[in-house]
C-alpha positions as CSV (number, residue, x, y, z in Angstrom):
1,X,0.0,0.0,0.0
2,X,1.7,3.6,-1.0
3,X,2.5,5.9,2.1
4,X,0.0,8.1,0.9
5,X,-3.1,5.0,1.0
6,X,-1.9,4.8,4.6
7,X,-1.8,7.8,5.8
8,X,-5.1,8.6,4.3
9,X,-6.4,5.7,6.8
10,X,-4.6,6.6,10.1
11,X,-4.5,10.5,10.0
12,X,-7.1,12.7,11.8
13,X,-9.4,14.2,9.2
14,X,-10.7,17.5,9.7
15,X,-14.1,18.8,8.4
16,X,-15.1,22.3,8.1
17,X,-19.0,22.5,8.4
18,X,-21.1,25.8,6.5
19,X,-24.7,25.4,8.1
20,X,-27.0,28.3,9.2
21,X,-29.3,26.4,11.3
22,X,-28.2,25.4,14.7
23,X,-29.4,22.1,15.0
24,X,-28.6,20.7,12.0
25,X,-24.8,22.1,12.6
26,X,-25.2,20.5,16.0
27,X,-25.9,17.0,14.6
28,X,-23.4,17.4,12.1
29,X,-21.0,18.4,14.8
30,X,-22.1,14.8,16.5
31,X,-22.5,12.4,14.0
32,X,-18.6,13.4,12.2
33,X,-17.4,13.8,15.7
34,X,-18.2,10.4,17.1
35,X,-17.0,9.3,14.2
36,X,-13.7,10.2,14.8
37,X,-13.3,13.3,12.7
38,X,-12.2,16.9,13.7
39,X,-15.1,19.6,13.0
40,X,-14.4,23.7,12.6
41,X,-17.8,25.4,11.7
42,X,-17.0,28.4,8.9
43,X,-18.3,31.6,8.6
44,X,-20.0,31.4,4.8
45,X,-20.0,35.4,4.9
46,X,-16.0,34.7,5.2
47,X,-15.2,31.4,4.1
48,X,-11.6,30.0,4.1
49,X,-10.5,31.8,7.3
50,X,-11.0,28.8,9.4
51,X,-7.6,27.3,8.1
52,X,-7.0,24.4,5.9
53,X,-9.7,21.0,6.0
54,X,-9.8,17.7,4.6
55,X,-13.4,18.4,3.8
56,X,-15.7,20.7,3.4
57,X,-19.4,20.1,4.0
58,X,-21.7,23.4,3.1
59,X,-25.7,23.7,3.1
60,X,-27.4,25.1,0.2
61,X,-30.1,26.8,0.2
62,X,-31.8,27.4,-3.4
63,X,-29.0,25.4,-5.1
64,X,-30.3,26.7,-8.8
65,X,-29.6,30.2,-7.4
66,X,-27.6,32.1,-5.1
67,X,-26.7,28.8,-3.3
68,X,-24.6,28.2,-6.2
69,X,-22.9,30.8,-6.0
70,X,-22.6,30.5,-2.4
71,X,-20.6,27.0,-3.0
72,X,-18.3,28.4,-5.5
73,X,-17.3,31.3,-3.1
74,X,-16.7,28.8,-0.5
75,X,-14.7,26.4,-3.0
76,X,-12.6,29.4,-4.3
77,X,-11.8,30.1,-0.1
78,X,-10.9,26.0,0.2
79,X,-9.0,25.4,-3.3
80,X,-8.6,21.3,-4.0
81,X,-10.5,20.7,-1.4
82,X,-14.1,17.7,-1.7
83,X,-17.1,19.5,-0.7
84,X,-20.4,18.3,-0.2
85,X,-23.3,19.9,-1.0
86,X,-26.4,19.3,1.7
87,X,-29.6,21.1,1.1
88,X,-33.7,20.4,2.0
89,X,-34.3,21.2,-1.7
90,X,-32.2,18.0,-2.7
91,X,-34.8,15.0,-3.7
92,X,-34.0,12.0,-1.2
93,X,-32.6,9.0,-3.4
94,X,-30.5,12.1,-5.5
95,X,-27.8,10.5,-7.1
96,X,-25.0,11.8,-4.5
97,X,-22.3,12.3,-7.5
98,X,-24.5,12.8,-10.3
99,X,-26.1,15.4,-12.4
100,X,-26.9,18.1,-9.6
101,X,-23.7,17.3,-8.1
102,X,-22.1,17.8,-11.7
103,X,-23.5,21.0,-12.1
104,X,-22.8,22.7,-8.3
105,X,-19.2,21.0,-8.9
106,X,-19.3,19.5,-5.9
107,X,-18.1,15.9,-4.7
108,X,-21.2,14.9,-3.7
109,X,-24.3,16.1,-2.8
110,X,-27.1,14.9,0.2
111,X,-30.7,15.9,0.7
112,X,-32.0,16.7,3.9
113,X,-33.2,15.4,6.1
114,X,-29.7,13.9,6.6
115,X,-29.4,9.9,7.7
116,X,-26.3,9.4,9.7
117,X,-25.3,6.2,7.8
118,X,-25.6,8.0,4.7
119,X,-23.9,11.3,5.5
120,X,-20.7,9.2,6.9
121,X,-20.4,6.8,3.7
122,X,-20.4,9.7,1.7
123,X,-17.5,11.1,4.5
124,X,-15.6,7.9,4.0
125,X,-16.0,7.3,0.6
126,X,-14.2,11.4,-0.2
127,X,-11.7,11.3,2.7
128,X,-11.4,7.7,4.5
129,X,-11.7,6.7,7.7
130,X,-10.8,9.2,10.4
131,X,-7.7,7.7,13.2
């Protein structure tokens, strides 16, 4: 296995979280981590000065219109860095890296309400396993 497999395996991940509503950036804050990963919340007003991430997970609101635009802002602040795209207005059973994924040029994207199972394969399957 290449240094670089294993240390994707074994090192702490970190995951900075753009949510507006407080409970669903508390759950996220759970869920990721219990699972063993490090969470920063960002500032979507000011994105990028919460330091580097392995991951960036951002809510979208209206993702045909200024929620676009807030993901690209928030890409631009986080350069090379997966994002996933959450968002209400996603249909459950979405294909999490097709079409509307495509088009937000995101990793993946999730519809709310989020499932726990779901949300953490779609974690593992971008960034691994956190240590």
């Amino acid at each position: 296995m290449p240094a670089t497999d294993c240390n994707r395996m074994t090192a702490l991940r970190h995951i900075v979280v753009y949510e507006e509503d407080v409970l669903t950036r508390a759950l996220l804050q759970e869920w990721l981590g219990e699972a063993g990963y490090l969470v920063r919340l960002g500032n979507a007003r000011q994105p990028g000065g919460d330091g580097p991430c392995d991951l960036v997970i951002v809510s979208v609101y209206m993702p045909k219109h200024a929620g676009a635009q807030c993901v690209r802002d928030i890409q631009a602040a986080h350069p090379g860095t997966p994002v996933i795209a959450i968002s209400g207005q996603f249909r459950p059973g979405l294909a999490a890296a097709g079409a509307t994924a495509q088009v937000l040029q995101v990793e993946q994207v999730v519809a709310k309400p989020l499932n726990r199972h779901e949300l953490l394969g779609s974690v593992r399957g971008i960034i691994g396993q956190s240590a």
